[in-house]
N, C-alpha and C positions, 0 to 999 in steps of 0.2 A: 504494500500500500504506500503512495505517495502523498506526503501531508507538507502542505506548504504554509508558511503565514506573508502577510504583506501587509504593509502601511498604504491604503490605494489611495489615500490623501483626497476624499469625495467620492465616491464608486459612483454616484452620477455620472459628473464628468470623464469616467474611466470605464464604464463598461464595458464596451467596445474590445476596450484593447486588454480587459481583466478576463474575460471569456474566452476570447481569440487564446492567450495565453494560457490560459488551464488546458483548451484540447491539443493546443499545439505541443506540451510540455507533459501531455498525461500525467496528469494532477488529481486525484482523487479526493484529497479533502485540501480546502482552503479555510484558514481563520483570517479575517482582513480587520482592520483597524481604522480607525477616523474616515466613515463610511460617509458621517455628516449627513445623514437624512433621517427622515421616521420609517416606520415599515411600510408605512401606505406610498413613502418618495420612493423607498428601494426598488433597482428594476426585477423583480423576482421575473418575470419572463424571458427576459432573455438565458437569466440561467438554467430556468426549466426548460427552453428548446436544447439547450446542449446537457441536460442531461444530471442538473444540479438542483437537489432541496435545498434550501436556506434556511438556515434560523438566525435570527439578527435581535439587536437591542441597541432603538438609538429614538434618543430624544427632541432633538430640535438638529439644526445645521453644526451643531459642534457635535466632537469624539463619535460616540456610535462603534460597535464590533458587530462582528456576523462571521459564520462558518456557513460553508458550504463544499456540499459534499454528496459524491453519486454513492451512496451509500445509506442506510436509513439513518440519520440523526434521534438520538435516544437520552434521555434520562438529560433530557435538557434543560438547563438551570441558568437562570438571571444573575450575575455580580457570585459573591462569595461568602462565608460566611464572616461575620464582622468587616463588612466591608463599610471603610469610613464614609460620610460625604462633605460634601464641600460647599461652600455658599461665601464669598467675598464680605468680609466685614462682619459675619457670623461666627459664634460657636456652640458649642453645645455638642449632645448625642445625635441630635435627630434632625443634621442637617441635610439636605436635598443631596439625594446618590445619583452619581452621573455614569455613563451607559460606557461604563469602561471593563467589562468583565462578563464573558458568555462562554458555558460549559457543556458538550454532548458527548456523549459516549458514540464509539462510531469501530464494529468490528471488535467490539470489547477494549479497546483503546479510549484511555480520557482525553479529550483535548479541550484546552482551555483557550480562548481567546482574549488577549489582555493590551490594555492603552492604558501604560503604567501615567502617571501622572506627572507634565513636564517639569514642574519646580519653578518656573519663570526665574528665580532667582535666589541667592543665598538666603536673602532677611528678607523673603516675599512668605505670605501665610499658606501660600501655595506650595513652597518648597518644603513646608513641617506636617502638609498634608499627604505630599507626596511618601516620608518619609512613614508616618502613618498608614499608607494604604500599603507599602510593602510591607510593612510588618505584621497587617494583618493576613495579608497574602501568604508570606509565611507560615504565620499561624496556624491558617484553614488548609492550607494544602498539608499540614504536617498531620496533622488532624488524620485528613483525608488518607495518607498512604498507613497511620496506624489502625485506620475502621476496611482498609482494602490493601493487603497485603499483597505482594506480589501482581496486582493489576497497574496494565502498562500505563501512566500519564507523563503528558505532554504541556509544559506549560510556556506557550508560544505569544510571540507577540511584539510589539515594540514599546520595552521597557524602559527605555530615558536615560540610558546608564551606559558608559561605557565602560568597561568594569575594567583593563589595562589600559596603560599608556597606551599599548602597539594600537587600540583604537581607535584612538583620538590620532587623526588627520588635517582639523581647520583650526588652523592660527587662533580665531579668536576663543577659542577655549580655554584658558588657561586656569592653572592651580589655584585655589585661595579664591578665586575673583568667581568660577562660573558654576553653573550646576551640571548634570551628568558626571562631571570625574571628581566629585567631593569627597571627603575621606566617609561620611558617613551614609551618602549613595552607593557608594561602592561596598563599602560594607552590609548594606543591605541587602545587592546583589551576591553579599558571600553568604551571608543568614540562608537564602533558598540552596546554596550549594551545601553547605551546612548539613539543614536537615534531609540529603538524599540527592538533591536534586545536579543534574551535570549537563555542560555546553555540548550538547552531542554535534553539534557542528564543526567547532573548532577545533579537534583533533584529525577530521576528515582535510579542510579547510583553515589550515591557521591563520591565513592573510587575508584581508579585502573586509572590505565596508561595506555599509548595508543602505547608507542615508549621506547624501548631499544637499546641503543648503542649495535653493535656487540662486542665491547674491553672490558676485562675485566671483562668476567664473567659478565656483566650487568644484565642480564636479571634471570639466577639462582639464582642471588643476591634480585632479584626485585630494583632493582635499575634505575628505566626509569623515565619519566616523562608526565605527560597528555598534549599533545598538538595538538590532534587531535578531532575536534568538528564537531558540529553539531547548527547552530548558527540559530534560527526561529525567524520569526516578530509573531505579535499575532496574526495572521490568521493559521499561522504554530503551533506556540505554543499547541493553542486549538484544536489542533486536534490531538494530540501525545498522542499513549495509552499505548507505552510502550516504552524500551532502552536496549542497552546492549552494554558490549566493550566485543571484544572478543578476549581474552585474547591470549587462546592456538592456534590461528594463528601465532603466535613467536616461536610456537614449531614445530618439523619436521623438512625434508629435506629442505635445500635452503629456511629459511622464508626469509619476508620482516621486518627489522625491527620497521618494524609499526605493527599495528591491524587495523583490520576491527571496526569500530562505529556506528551501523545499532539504527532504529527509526523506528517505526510502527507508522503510521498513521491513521485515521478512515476520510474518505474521506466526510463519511456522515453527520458525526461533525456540526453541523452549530452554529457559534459565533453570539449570541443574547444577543446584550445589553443594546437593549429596555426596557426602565425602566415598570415593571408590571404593567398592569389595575386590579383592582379586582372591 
């Protein structure tokens, strides 16, 4: 099975070329990111002539995720548990949750689609919520692998974090001043590696970026940075035969400033680690 995620940066504006790309690329299950429409905007038609169910969750024209997938979508689930939310100028428990987190089982695989929270900035209330929703992310997915042992999950998406140096590619990023490479972001991307979770990508693929800024030439520059993963428990892990980031979806008419991060799996895989009798 091939499980891809993408930042499609509008799926409005990107249909087209998000459809074309699944059959041309045999893709089986997609989780997409900052869709920016409601379900009634989303184009569900054109995916169902090529061959895809959707399930989505998005609010007004900002964030929004959605999976899809020629496969049945099962046991599908809204945000996470203790998932924070957020309101400008607000605090409290029971502020407005935004449509950053959608969960289906698909071939007895979890996959989760996630629009980790950008941070706007160091001393922005947006960068303490961000910090916030990964730790509850944490939380529920560790939950999750102790109520479901040995079941493969996937927790895919464009997480806001470049977790190495080797990722960060654009100048203006820098240490102390910006958010994604802060000591405490970063750390928060080790909390999921932490409890179980590992980059099945970049052992296949050590190098290359995931996301170019439109300003400034970024991307003829190669000036982006890796922030879009592909995060497995070891049921996931061990069953990964191949990776790829695909690059030249940054190229053409109207990209998204993301790429597609696709994962081949072998379903038939079976983790055995019953110590040998001879």
């Amino acid at each position: 099975m091939r499980i891809a995620t993408w930042n499609v940066n509008s799926i409005r504006s990107r249909v087209g070329r998000v459809v074309d790309w699944l059959g041309r690329e045999d893709v089986d299950v997609l989780a997409m990111q900052e869709i920016k429409c409601t379900p009634a905007q989303f184009p569900i038609e054109e995916f169902g002539e090529a061959g895809y169910e959707v399930q989505l969750h998005g609010l007004n024209q900002w964030n929004g995720v959605a999976i899809a997938s020629r496969f049945p979508l099962e046991e599908v689930h809204i945000g996470f548990d203790g998932m924070p939310g957020f309101l400008k100028g607000a605090e409290g428990p029971d502020l407005p949750l935004e449509a950053r987190a959608i969960g289906a089982t698909v071939n007895g695989v979890r996959v989760l689609s996630l629009y980790v929270p950008n941070g706007r900035g160091l001393g922005d209330p947006h960068y303490d919520y961000k910090l916030d929703w990964l730790a509850a992310l944490a939380g529920s997915t560790a939950d999750w692998m102790r109520e479901h042992p040995g079941s493969p999950l996937a927790l895919t998406g464009d997480f806001n974090i470049a977790p190495l140096d080797s990722d960060v590619g654009d100048p203006t990023f820098l240490p102390g001043i910006s958010t994604h490479i802060s000591v405490p972001e970063r750390a928060a991307f080790e909390e999921l590696e932490r409890i179980g979770l590992s980059d099945v990508v970049r052992p296949i693929v050590p190098d290359g970026f995931t996301f170019w800024d439109y300003k400034q030439l970024r991307f003829p520059r190669n000036e982006g940075m890796r922030i879009d993963f592909v995060l497995g428990n070891h049921a996931f892990a061990d069953r990964v035969t191949d990776a790829s980031i695909h690059r030249n979806e940054r190229k053409g008419d109207a990209p998204s400033d993301h790429v597609p991060v696709v994962v081949d799996l072998d379903l038939d895989a079976v983790d055995d680690d019953r110590p040998m009798i001879f």
